[in-house]
N, C-alpha and C positions, 0 to 999 in steps of 0.2 A: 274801716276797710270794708266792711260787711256794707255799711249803707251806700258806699261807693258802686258795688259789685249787685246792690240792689239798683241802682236807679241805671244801671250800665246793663242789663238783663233786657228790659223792657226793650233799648232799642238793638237788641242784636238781634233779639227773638224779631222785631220789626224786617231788620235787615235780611235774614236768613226767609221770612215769606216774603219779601219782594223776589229775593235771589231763585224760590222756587217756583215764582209766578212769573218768570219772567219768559217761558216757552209760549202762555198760554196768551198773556199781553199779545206777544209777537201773532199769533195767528188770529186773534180780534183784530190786529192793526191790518192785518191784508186782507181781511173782511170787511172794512171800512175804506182801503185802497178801492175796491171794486164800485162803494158808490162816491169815491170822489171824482172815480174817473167817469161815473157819471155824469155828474156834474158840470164835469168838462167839457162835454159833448152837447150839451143842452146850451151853457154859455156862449160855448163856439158860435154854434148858429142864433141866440140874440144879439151877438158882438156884429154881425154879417149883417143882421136884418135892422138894424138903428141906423147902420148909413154912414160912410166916411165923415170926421170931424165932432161926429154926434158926440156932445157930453157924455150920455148915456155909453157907449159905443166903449168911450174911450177908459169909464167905471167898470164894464165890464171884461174887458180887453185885462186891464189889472186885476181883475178878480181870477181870470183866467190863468194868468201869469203865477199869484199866488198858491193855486189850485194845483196847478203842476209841481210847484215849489215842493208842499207839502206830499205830492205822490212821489216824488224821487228821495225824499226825506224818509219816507216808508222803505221805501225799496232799499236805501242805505242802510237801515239800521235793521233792517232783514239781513243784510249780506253779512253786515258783523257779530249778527248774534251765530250765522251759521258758520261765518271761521270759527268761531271760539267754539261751536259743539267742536271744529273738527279738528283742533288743535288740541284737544283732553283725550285722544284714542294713541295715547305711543305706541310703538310696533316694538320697540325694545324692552324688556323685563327686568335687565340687570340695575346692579343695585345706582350706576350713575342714571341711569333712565328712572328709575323710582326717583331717584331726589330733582331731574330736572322735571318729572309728573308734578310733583307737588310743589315746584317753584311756580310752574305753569300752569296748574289752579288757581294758585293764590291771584296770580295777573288776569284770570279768566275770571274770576269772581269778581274782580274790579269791575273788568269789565262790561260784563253781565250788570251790575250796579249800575255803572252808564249807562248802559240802554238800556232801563227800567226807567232811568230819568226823562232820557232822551224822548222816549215813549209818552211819558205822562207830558213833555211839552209838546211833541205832535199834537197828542189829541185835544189838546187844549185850543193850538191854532186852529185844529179842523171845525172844532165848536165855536170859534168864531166865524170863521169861514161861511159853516153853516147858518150862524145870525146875519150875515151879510149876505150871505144867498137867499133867504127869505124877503128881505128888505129888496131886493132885485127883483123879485120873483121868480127864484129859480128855486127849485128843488131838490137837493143831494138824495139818489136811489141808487139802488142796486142796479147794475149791470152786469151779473156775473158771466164770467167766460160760456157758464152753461147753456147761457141765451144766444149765443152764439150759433147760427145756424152755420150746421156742417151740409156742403156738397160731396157729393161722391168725385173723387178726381179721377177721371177715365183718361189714361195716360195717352192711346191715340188722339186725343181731342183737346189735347192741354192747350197747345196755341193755334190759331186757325189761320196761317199766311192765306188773305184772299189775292188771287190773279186779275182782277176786277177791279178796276176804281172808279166808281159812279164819275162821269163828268169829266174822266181825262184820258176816253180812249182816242178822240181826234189828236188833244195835245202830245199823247203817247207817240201817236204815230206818224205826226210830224215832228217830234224832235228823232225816231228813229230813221225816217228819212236823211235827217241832214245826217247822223250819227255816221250812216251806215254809204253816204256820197252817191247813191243809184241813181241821181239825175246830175249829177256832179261829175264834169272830166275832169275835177281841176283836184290833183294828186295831194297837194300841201297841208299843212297841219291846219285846221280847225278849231275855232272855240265855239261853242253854243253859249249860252248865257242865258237859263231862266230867272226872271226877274218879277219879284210880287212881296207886298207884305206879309209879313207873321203872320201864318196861321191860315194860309192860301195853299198848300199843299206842296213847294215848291220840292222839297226833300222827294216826297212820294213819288212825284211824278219823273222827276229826273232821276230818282233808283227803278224806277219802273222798266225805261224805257233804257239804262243799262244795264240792268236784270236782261232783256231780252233779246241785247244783242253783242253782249261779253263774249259767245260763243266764234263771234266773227270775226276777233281779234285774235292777235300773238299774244295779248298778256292785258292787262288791266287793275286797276286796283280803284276804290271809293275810300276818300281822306277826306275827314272831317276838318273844319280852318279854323270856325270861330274867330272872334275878336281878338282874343289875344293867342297868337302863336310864334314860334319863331321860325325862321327858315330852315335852319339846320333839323330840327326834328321836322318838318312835312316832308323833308328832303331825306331823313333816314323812314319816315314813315313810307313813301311810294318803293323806297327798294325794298323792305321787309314784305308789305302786301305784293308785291308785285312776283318776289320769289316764294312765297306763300304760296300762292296762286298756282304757280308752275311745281310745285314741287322741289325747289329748289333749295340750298342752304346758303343765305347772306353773307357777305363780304367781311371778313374776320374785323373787329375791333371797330366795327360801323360807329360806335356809342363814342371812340375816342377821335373821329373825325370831323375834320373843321370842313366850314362851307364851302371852299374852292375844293376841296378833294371830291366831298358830296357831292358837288354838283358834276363832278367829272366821272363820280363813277355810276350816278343813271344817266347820263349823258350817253356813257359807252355804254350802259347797259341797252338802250331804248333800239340803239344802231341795228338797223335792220329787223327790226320789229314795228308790227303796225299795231298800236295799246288806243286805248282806251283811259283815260284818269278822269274820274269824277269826282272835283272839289264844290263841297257842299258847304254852305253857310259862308260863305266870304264877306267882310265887313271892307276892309279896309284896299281904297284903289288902287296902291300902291300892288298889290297883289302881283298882279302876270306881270310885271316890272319884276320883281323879285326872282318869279320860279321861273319864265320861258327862257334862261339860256340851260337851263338843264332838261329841256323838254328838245331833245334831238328831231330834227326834222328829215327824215327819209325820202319824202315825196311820195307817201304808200298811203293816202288818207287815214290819217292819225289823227286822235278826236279828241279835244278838253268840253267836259261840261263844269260850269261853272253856276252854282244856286249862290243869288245874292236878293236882297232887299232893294240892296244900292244900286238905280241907275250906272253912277260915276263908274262902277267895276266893269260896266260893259263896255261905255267909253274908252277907259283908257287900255281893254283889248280890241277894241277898233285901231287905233293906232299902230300896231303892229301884226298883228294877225287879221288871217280870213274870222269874220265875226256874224254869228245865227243870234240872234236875239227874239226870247219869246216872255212875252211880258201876261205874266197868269193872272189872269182875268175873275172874279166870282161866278160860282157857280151859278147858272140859273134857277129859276124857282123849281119850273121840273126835278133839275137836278138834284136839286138840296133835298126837297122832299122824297124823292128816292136813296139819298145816303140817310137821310136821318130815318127810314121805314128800313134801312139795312140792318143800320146798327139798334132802332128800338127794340124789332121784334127780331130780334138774328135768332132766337130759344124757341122763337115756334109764337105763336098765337090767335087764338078764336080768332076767326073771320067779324063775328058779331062785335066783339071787343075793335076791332081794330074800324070798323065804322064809326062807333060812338065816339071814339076817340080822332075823327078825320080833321075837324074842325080843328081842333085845340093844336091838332099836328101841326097844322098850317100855320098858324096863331105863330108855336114856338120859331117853326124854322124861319117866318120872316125874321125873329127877332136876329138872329144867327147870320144876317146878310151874308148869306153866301159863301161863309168861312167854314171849309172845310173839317179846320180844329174844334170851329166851336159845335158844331151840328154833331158830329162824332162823339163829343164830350157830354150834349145833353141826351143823346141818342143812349151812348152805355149809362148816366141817370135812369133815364125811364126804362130802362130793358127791365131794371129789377122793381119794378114796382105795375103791379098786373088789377090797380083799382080806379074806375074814373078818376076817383075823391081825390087820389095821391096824383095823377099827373095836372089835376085841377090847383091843386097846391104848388107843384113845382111851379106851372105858369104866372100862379099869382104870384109868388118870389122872385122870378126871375122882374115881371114886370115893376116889382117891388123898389124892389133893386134898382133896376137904371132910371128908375123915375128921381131917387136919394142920392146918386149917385150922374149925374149927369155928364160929368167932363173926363168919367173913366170910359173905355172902349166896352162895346158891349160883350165882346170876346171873354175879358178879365174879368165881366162880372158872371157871365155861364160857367167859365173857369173856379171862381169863386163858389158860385153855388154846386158844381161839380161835390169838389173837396167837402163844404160845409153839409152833404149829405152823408158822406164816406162814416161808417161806424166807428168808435173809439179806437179798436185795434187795427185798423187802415191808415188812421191819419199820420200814428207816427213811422209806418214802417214807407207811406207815401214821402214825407219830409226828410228822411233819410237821402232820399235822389241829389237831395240841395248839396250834401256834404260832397259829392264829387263834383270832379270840377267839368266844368260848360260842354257841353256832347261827349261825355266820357259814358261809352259804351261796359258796362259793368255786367260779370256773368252771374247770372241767375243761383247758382249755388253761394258764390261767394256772397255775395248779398242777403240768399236766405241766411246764411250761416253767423252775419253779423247781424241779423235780425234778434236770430236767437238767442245769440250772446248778449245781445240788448235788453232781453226777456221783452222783447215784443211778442216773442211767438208763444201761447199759452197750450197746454194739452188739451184735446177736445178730449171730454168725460166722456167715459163709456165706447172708449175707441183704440182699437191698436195702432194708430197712423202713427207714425213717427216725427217729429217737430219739424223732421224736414218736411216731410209731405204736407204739413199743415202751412208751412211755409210756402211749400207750393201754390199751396189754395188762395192765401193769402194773394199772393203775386198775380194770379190769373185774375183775380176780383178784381185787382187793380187796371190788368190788361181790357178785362173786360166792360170795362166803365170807362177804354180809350183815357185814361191818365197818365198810362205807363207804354212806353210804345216796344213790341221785339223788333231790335236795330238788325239782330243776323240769324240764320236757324242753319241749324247742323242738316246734314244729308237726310237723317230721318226725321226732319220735322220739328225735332227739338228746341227751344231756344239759346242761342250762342249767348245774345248779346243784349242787354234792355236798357233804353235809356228815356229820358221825357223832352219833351218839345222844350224851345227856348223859352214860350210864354208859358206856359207851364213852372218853366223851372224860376223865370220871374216872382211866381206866385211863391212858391214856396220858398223862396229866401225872405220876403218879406215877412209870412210865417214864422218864420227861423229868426229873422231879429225881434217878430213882437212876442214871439214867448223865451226867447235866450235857449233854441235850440242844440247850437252850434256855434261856436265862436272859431273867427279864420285869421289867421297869422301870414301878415305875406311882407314882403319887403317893399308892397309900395306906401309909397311919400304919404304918410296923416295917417297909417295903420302900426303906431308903434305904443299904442294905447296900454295902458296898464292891466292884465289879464287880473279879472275877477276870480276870489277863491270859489266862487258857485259855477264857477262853469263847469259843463259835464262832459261837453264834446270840444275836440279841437283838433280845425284843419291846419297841418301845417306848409307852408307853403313858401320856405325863409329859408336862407343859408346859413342866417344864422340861428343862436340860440338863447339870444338874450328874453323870450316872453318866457323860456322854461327858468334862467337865472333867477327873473322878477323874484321879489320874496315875500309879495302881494299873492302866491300862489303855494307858499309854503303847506302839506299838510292837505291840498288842493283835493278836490273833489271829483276833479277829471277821467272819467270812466271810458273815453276813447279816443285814439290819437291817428290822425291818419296824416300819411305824408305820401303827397303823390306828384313831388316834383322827383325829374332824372335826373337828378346831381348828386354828389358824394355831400351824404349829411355829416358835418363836423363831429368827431369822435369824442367833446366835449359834451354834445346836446346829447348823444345814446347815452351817455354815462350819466348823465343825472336824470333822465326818464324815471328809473324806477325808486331814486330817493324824493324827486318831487310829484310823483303818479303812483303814488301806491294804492288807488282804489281802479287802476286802469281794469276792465275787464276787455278789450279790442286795444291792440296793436296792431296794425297794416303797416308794415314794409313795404309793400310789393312794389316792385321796379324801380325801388331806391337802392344807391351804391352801396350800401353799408355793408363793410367789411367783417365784423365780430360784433359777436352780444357779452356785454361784461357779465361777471360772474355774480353781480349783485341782480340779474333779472328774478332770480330767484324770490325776492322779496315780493312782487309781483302775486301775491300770493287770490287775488279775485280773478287775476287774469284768464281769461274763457277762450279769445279767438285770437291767436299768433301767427302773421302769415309772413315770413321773410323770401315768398317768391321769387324769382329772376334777381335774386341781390349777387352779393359777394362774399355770403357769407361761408367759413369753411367747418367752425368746430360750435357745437352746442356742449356749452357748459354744464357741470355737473345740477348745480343749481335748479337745472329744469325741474329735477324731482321734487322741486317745494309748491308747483304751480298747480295744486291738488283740483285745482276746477277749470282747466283747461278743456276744452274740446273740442279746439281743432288747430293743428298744425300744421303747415303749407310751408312743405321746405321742397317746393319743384323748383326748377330750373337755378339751385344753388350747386355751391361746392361740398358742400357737408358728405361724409362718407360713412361716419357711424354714429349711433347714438348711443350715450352711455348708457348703464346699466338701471341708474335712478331712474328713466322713464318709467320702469314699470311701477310706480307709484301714481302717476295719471291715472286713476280709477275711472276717472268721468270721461276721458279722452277718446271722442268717437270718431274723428276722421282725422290720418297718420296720412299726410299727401307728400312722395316723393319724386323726384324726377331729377337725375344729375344735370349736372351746365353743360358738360361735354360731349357723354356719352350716353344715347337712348336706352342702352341697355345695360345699365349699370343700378345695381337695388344701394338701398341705402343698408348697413350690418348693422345688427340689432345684437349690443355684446352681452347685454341681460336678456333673450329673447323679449317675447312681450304677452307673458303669461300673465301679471298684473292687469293689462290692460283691459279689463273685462267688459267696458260697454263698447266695445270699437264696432263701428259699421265700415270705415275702410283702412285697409290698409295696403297701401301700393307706392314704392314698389319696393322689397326687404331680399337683402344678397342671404340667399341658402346657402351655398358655397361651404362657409365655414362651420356652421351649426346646424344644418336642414334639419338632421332626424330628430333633435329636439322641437324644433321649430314645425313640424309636422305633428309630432303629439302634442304641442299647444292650441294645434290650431282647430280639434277636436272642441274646445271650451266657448269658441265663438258662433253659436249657432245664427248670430245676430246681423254677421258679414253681410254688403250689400258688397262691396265692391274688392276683391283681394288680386293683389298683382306677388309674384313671388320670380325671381333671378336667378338663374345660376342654380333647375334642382338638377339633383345629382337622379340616376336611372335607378338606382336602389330605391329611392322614396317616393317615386311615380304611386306606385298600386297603394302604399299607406295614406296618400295624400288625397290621392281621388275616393278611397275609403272616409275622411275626412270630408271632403267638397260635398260630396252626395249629402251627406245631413244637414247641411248648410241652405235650407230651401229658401230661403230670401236672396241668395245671392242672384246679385245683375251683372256685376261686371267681371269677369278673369282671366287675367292675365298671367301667361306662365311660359319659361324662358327657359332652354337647356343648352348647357353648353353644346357649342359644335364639336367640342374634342373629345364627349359621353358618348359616340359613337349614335346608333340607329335604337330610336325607343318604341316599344308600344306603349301608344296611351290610349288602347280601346281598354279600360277597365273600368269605365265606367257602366254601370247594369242596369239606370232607370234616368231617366231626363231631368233636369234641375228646372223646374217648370215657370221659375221669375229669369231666369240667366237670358237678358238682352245684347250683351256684347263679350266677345269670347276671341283671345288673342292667344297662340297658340306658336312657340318660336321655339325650331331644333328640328332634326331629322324624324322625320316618322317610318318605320316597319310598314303600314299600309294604313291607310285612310281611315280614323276612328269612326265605327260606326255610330257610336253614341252621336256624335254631332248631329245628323240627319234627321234626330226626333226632338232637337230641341228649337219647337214649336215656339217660344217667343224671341227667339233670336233674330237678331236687328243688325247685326253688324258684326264680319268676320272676318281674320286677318289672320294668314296660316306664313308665314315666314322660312326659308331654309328648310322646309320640308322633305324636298328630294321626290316627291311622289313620281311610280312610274303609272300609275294607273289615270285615269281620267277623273278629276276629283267634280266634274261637273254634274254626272250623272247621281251622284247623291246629293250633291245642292240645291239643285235646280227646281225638287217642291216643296225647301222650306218656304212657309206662306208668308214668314213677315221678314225677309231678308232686304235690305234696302242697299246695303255697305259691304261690297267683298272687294279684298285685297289677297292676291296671291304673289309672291316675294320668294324667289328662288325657292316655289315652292312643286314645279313641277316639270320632269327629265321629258313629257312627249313631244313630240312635234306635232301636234293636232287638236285644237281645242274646238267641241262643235257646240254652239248652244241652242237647241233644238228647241223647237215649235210647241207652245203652254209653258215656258222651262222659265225661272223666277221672272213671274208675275212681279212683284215689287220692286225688284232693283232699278236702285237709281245711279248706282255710283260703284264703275268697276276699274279697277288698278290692277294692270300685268307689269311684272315688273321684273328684270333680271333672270328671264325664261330663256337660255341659253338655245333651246333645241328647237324652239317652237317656229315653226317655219308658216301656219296657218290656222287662220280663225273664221270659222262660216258661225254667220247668223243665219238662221231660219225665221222665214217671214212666222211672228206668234210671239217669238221669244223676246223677250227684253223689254217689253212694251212702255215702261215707264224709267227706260236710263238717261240719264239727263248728262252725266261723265262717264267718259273714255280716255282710261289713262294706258298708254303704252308707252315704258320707259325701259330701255336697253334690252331690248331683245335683236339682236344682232343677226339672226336667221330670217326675221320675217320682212319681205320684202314686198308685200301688197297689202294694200288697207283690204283690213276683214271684209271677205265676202259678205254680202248682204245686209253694210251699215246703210244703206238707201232705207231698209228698213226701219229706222231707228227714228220715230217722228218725233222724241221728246228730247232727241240729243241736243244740249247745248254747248258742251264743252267737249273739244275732243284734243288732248293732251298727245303730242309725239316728240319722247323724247331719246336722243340716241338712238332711233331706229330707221333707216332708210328704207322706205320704198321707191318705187320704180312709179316713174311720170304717168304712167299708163292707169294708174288708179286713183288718179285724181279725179277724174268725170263721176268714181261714183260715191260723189258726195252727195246725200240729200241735200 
């Protein structure tokens, strides 16, 4: 027994130093992550620079591919060692939690076992890896995040919409000629057709030239087509933008309607309106066969533009319709070397430097024949690079290139060299664009925010930014090297909407199959392939659910699941998500039917970013509490009304996004408040109603808030809550909503300005006009609702410096609104709305100087367009809704 207990010592003692070595393995292995993904970056660009088909090319291509292998193999067996730290902290003491502690030890010790193993075979392959990188001649170094150059992000300057497009003010303004019929008697509907290859500007120019005369119309909407669409959604798509546009709310049950209804109800919508529709990218000529009998003809110059590649689409709107055809030509040599001097030196640059470099200029933009994409694309290349040597390099590469490459466009290979310059932490947050699907316009947040549940976004050392803001920086780099294009910008400059060119997004699906980025599941014909257990990412794009049945995927590896078809996903396929996805850290729902989440989501337990947006869904399971690495939940535009009390177990849970299906102003009830929640930066929007004054002392613990929306406070909790708000100095966004039936509140109690607070929504009666509002200097956007004011709320508005966005909503009893001479400088966008008494509004010539909309919607008293809109030279949009004036002040429209 004794010698049994001898020779059984030796390896336990073994066992137990693996078991306490196994924290410090784990952070040597993500010290060795940093230079594989070196590595990576260096391959990349040997795989580029050997030449399509090259042997060579095609050894490195798979070395690359293995490279990767081995960094998500890191990053795995990271994620597992940190569940099981976080699986060993119970919250419970009694004596059943003591004995399931130490049942769940013992499993965590196992575990921990395993990835000591696991670990020591990584580094085994990376040492090979690394023998085969030397044989290559490549070298595995460090690239730590800390080499990372950080910019300062100046939030007025984040994106730069230019008014300007080298080379297409003639074409500009003869398609706004036709757009617009001023040499034209002839009343009937129109098509334009601009017509040109990939990468000729055709998008740009024909949003150009609707950008500038949307103003001229009743209504308008820009619908994207692409190759594959169907009719029923372009047909629910023109009514949603289209009452978007107007203010309007869409036709109940749009989603449950078949094509003959659709098409009858813009049909009668269009009737006596003169619109505007711009359909971008059309492939197929069947096309205005399809949409013109729902395109209503008035006889009031009604206008379709239509961007195609295809000749055949203009043709067969010849056939039936009046037809403009402008076929986009390459820029000239002038031109091209004035876009590519746009976008090189757009940061500024020596005069001296930009002589030495005149020649080479020239050199590249011929190579760029004239294409728009591609000249913008080497243009953001060289912005960042300020050395002869380095733009002497890119030249020779580029020339490199199409010399090895001969029967590719030279577009795809500047495109290529684009990408193969972008740093390690760009490439993959760039190839992420491929996973949605063909011109899908995706918002900047949502995307940073699955960025960094990807752990693409890393902390920059020695900095308080936040992952978002880094995330920011990120995206702008991308903007700013023309790869990533902003498709829509909010009133203040913002971006809405980001998406990338069709050749662009070409490139990076080819990307995406040579390193097994993303695998896509769709229900056509030869894509029922058997899913790999290495796959990491998966689009789903199927009605059904047989690639999740597969049992090739058992156990599966799958870290993100996106599903962005509008159809009701089979209640089979959610239900086995999380017994075959359990390392998922990204779930997107958004704008999928799906009814309920089973109670088994719970298990889910890596899961980081969960958006069931615009679904159907109504109840969130108890189960959520187990989802301890969560960080962001997006339950807008659902039915969900409360959340359970286990939320407050999301410790890591930073943005809480609410919004009902039905009602705008309805918070979602927090039954456990959300005291637990401790790293939140938003949360909006949560019903006070039934727990405020607790929900008021929690809210004391969050000094971290960027964004808080709060429903339903009662007049008692005003002064405790704005006591709270003031400490909260990072706050931007706030939103706060009082019942109508609390009677009249004061909410001037605030005593000093919250000096980040950019947008501030203010809903319920007020006692009299908060003065606080008037000092807070970085405010961008305001929206004061149900207010009641008798006083004239203009006179304190009028010198905040950065106001861009006021909205007033039965917010004031005068009849006399005057906006006087120097009085908001900034504003672009004003909305009157359900102003009962208001019989009159003077602009003074000074005031308004930069409003671009004019919303008056049900003011029933006012009967003459405001005095002195002749002044208004940047007005584009001018909205009347429900408000009759008198024929007589129609002449004084500018």
């Amino acid at each position: 027994m004794c010698d049994k207990v001898a020779k059984l010592f030796p390896l336990v003692v073994k066992v137990v130093k693996v078991l306490i070595g196994v924290p410090k393995e784990v952070a040597e292995l993500n010290e060795e992550l940093h230079r594989v993904e070196g590595c990576i970056n260096v391959a990349d660009r040997m795989a580029a620079s050997a030449g399509q088909g090259n042997q060579d090319e095609d050894g490195i291509k798979k070395m690359v591919k293995d490279l990767r292998e081995a960094t998500l193999r890191i990053e795995e067996v990271t994620d597992d060692y940190m569940i099981t730290e976080q699986q060993q902290n119970p919250h419970d003491h009694g004596c059943i939690a003591v004995l399931y502690a130490a049942s769940n030890f013992i499993k965590n010790m196992i575990i921990r076992l395993r990835i000591s193993y696991e670990i020591e075979d990584i580094k085994s392959s990376v040492v090979e890896l690394e023998e085969r990188s030397k044989i290559s001649g490549l070298k595995i170094q460090s690239t730590s995040c800390s080499s990372v150059k950080w910019h300062s992000l100046r939030e007025e300057a984040w994106y730069i919409k230019e008014d300007k497009i080298v080379g297409f003010e003639a074409p500009t303004k003869k398609l706004m000629g036709w757009l617009l019929g001023n040499k034209e008697k002839r009343l009937e509907l129109a098509v334009i057709c601009v017509v040109g290859m990939g990468g000729r500007g055709k998008t740009t120019l024909a949003k150009t030239a609707y950008d500038k005369v949307i103003g001229e119309f009743d209504c308008g909407a820009y619908i994207t087509v692409s190759p594959v669409y169907t009719v029923e959604d372009l047909l629910r798509n023109i009514l949603n933008k289209m009452c978007e546009r107007r203010n309007e709310t869409p036709p109940k049950d749009i989603s449950q309607m078949d094509r003959k209804t659709l098409t009858d109800k813009v049909s009668n919508y269009l009737k006596k309106k003169r619109y505007v529709l711009l359909f971008d990218d059309v492939w197929n000529h069947e096309f205005w066969n399809e949409i013109r009998f729902a395109l209503y003809d008035d006889n009031n110059k009604s206008r379709i533009i239509i961007t195609t590649r295809n000749m055949n689409v203009a043709d067969f709107c010849n056939e039936s319709s009046i037809l403009y055809v402008h076929n986009l030509q390459p820029l000239s040599k002038q031109q091209s070397l004035d876009l590519f001097t746009k976008k090189a030196f757009k940061n500024g640059c020596d005069e001296d430097f930009m002589k030495e470099v005149k020649e080479i200029s020239s050199k590249i933009v011929e190579k760029c024949e004239g294409l728009p994409l591609a000249i913008v694309a080497v243009g953001g290349l060289l912005s960042k690079k300020n050395d002869f040597s380095e733009w002497q390099d890119v030249y020779q590469t580029l020339i490199s290139t199409l010399d090895m490459n001969p029967n590719s466009t030279g577009i795809t290979n500047i495109i290529g060299l684009s990408y193969n310059d972008l740093p390690y932490h760009l490439k993959s947050c760039f190839l992420y664009f491929g996973i949605y699907p063909e011109d899908y316009e995706v918002g900047p947040k949502r995307l940073i925010r699955q960025w960094i549940a990807e752990g693409f976004v890393k902390p920059v050392p020695r900095s308080l930014k936040t992952l978002d803001k880094v995330g920011e920086q990120h995206l702008k780099e991308l903007v700013d090297r023309n790869l990533v294009q902003v498709s829509s910008f909010s009133i203040d400059g913002k971006p809405k909407g980001c998406r990338v060119h069709d050749l662009l997004r070409d490139m990076i699906l080819t990307k995406i199959e040579d390193i097994s980025f993303c695998h896509f599941a769709s229900d056509a014909e030869g894509d029922r392939s058997m899913l790999s257990w290495k796959i990491r990412r998966l689009q789903i794009a199927t009605k059904s659910n047989d690639h999740l049945k597969d049992t090739s995927i058992e156990g599966s590896l799958i870290r993100s699941l996106y599903t962005f078809r509008r159809k009701k996903l089979p209640e089979g396929l959610v239900k086995i998500i999380p017994t075959k996805c359990k390392r998922l850290k990204i779930f997107d729902f958004e704008d999928n039917w799906v009814k309920y989440i089973p109670e088994n989501f719970g298990c889910l337990i890596q899961l980081r970013y969960l958006s069931f947006r615009n679904t159907k869904v109504r109840n969130i399971p108890e189960s959520i509490g187990n989802l301890l690495n969560l960080e962001t939940l997006d339950l807008r535009g659902t039915f969900v009304s409360k959340l359970p009390k286990e939320i407050n177990q999301l410790r890591k849970l930073q943005h809480l996004l609410y919004k009902h299906n039905i009602s705008w102003n309805d918070g979602v009830k927090m039954m456990g408040g959300f005291a637990g929640l401790e790293s939140l930066h938003t949360l909006h929007k949560v019903e006070t109603s039934h727990n405020g004054g607790e929900l008021t002392k929690e809210l004391e613990r969050f000094m971290q808030l960027r964004c808080l929306g709060l429903v339903n406070v009662k007049p008692e909790y005003i002064s405790p809550l704005y006591s709270s708000i003031e400490k909260i100095q990072y706050l931007e966004k706030l939103y706060i909503s009082v019942s109508e039936d609390e009677g009249s509140i004061d909410w001037d109690c605030i005593n000093s300005p919250l000096p980040m607070l950019q947008k501030l929504s203010l809903i319920g009666r007020l006692e009299r006009f908060p003065k606080w509002i008037a000092k807070q200097e970085s405010l961008v956007k305001l929206t004061l609702w149900y207010s009641n004011l008798t006083e004239d709320p203009l006179k304190v508005l009028s010198s905040l410096p950065k106001l861009v966005s006021l909205s007033l909503s039965s917010a004031y009893r005068g009849e006399t609104l005057h906006f006087q001479n120097g009085g908001f400088q900034k504003l672009k966008r004003l909305v009157l709305k359900s102003l009962s008494s208001l019989n009159s509004i003077h602009i003074n010539e000074g005031a308004l100087p930069l409003l671009k909309e004019l919303v008056l919607k049900h003011i029933p008293e006012l009967s003459k367009i405001p005095s002195g809109i002749n002044h208004l030279n940047k007005l584009e949009v001018f909205d009347i809704i429900g408000t009759r004036f008198l024929c007589s002040g129609v002449g004084e429209f500018p």
